[in-house]
Backbone as a ProteinNet text record, in pm:
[ID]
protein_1_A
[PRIMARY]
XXXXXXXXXXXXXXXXXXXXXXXXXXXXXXXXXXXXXXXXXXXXXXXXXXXXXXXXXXXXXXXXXXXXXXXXXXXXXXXXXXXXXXXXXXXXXXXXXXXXXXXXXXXXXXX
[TERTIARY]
3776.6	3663.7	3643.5	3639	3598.9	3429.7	3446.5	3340.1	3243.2	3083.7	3011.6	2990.5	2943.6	2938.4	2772.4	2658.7	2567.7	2528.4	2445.3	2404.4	2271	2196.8	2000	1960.9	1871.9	1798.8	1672.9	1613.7	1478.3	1374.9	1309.4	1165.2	1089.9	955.4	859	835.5	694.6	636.2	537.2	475.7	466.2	570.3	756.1	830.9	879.8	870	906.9	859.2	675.3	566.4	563.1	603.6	603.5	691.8	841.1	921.7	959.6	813.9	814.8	876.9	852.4	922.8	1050.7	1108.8	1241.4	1352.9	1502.9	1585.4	1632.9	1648.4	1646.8	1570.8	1623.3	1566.9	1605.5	1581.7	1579.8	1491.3	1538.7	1434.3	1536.8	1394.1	1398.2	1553.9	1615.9	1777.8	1833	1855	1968.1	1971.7	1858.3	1863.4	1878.8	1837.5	1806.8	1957.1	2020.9	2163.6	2287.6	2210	2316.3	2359.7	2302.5	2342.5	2169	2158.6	2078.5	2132.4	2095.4	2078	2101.3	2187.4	2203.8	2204.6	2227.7	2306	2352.9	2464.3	2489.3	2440.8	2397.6	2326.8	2325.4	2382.5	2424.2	2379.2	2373.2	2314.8	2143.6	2115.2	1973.2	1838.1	1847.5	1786.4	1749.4	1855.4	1889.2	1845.7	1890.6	1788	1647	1591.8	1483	1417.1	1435.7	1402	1362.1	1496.9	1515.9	1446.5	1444.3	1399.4	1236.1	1180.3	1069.3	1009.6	979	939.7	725	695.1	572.9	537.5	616.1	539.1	557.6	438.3	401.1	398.9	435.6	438.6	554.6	666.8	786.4	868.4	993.6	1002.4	1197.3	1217.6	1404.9	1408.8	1549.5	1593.8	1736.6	1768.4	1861.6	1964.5	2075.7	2175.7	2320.3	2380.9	2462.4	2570.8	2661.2	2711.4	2852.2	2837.3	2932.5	2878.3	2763.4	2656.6	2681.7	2667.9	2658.5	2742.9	2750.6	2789.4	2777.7	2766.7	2762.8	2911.4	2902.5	2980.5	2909.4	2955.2	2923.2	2997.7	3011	3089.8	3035	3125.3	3075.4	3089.1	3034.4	3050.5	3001.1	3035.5	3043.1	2850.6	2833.2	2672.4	2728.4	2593.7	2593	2605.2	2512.4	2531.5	2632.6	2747.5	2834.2	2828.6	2717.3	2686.7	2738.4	2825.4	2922.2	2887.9	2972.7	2996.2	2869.4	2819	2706.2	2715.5	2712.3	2683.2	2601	2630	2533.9	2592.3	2498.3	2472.6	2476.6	2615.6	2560.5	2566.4	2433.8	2328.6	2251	2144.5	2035.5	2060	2006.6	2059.5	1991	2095.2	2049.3	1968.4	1868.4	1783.7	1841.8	1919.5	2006.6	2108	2066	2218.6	2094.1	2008.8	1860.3	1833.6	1874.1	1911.5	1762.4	1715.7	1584.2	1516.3	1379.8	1299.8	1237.3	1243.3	1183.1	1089.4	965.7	853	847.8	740.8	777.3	652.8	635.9	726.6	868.7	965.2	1092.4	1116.8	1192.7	1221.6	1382.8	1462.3	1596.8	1644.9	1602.7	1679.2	1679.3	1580.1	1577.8	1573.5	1546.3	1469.1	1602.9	1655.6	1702.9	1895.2	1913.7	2077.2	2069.5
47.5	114.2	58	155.1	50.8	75.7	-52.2	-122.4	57.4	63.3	164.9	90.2	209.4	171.5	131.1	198.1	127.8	47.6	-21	-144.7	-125.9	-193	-181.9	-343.6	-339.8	-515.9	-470.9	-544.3	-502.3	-621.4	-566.2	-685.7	-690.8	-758.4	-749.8	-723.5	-637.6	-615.8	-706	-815.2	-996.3	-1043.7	-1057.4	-1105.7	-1017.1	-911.1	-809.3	-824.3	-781.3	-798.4	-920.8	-1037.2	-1172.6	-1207.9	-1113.4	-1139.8	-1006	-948.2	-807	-806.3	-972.4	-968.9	-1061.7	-1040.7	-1119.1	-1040.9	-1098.6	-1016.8	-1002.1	-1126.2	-1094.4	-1113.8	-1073.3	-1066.3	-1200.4	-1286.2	-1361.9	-1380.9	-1476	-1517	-1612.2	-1690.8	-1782.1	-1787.2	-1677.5	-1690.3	-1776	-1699	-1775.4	-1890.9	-1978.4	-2146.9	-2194	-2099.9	-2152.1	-2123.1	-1998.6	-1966.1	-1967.5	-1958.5	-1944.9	-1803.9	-1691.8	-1580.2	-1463.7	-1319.6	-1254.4	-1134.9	-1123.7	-1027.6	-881.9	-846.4	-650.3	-576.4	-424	-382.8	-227.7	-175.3	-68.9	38	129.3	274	314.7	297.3	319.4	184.5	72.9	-50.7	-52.3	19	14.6	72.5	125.6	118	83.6	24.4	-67.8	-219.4	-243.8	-354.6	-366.2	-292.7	-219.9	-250.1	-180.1	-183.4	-349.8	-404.7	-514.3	-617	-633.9	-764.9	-716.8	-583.6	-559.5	-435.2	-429.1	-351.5	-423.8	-272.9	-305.7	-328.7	-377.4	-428.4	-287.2	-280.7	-169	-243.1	-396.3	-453.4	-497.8	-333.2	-335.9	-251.4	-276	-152.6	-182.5	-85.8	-125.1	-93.5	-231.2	-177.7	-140.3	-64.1	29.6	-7.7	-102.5	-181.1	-91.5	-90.9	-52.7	-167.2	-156.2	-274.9	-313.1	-187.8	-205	-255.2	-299.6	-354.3	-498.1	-479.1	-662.2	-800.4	-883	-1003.1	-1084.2	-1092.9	-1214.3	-1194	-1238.1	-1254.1	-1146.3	-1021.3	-957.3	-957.7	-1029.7	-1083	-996.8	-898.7	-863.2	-948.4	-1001	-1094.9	-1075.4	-1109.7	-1065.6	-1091	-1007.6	-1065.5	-1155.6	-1234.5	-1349.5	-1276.5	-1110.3	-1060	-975.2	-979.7	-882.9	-734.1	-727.4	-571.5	-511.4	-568.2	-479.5	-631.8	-587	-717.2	-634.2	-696.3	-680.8	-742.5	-700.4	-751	-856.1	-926	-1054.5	-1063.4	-1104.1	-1109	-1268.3	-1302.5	-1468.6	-1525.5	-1444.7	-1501.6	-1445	-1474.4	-1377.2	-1249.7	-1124.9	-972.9	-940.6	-923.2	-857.7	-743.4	-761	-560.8	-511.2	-480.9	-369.8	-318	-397.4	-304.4	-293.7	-289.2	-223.2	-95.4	-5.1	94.8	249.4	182.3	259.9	157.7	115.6	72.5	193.2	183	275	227.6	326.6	255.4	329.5	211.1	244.3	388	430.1	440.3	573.1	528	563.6	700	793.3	917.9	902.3	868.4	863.5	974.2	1099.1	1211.7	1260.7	1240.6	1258.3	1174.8	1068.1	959.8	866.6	770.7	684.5	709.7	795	755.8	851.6
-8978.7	-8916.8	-8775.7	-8690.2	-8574.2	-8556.5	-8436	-8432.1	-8374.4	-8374.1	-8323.6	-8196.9	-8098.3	-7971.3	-7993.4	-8067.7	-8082.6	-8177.3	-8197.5	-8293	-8270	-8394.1	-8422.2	-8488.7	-8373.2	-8379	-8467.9	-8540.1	-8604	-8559.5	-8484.2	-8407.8	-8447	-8442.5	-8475.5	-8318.2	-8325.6	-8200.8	-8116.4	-8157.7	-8101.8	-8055.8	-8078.8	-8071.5	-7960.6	-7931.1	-7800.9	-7683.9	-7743.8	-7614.7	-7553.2	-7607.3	-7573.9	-7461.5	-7481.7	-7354.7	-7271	-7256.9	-7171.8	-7038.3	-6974.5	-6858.7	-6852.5	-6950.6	-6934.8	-6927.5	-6867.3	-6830.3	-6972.8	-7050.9	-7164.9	-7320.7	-7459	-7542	-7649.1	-7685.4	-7806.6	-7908.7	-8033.3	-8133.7	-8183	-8240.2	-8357.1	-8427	-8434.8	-8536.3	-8420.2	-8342.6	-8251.2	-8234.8	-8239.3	-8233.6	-8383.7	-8485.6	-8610	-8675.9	-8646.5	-8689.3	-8594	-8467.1	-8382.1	-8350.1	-8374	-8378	-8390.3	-8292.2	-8366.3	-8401.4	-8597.6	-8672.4	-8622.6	-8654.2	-8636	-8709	-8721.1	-8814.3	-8706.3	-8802.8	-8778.9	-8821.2	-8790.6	-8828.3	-8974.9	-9007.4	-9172.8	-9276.8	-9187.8	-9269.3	-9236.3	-9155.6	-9090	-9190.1	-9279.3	-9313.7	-9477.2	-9561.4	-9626.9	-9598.1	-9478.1	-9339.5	-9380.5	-9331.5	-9340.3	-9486.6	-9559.5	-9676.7	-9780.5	-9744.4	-9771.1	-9717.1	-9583.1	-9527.9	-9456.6	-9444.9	-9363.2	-9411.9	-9600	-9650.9	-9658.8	-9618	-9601.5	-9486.5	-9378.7	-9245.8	-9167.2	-9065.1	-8959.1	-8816.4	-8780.8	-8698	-8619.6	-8638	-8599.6	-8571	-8503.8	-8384.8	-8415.3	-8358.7	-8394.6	-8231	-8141.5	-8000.7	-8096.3	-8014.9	-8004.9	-7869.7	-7893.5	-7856	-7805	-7644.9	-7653.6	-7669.5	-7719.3	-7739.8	-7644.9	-7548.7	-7451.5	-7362	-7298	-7235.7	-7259.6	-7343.6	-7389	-7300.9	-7278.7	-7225.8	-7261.7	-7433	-7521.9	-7662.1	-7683.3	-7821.9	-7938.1	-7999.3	-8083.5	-8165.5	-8358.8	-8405.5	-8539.3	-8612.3	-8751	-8847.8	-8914.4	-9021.9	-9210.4	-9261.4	-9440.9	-9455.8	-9546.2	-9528.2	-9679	-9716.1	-9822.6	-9939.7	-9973.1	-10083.6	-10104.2	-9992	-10030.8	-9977.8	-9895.8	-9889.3	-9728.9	-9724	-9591.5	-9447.7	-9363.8	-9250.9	-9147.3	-9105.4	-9022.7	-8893.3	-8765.7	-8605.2	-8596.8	-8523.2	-8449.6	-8363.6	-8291.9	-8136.7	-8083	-8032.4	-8043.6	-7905.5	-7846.4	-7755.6	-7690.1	-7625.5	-7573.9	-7499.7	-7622.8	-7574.4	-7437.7	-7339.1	-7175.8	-7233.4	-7169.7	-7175.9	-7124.1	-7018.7	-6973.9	-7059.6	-7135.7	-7299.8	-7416.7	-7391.7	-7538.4	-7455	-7535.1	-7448.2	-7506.2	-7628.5	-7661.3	-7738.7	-7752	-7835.2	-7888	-7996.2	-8115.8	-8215.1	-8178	-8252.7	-8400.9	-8482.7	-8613.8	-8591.5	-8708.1	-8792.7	-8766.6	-8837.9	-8794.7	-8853	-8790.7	-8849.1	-8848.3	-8897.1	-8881.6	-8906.8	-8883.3	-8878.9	-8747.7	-8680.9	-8587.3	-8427.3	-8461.9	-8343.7	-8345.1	-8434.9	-8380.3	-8382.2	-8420.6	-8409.2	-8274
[MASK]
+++++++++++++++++++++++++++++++++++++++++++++++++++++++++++++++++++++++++++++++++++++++++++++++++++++++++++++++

């Protein structure tokens, strides 16, 4: 399979507004794992479901990943459920190419 040209970060919207004026975007993983969390369109809302069921305090950027100027590395997730993107180092905003507020219509809004 090759890689998609886009990729989906899942934020909280505190963790966004916080670096409104930065060239770029980080969190907490990247120092804590070394890497931030992605997924591909088809893992996104499985994502979703899983790790940010219930919360309304969150927004998906929408990543070109030809943009990028860091290391984008798919890797096995822990449960087995397909290799997933990370980002291993602070995403340039000039490659978050839509922020999309919740709540999400994936038929229409984000791919």
């Amino acid at each position: 399979m090759a890689a998609p040209q886009f990729i989906y970060h899942i934020a909280s919207i505190s963790d966004w507004d916080k670096q409104a004026n930065n060239k770029v975007y980080s969190i907490e993983t990247l120092d804590e794992e070394g890497f931030i969390h992605c997924s591909r369109y088809e893992q996104l809302d499985a994502t979703l479901k899983r790790f940010f069921d219930g919360r309304e305090d969150i927004l998906v950027l929408k990543i070109d990943s030809k943009l990028l100027n860091i290391p984008l590395i798919y890797e096995a997730a822990d449960n087995g459920s397909g290799f997933f993107p990370h980002a291993f180092g602070p995403i340039q905003k000039n490659a978050i190419v839509e922020v999309i507020p919740f709540p999400f219509d994936f038929s229409k809004q984000i791919k």
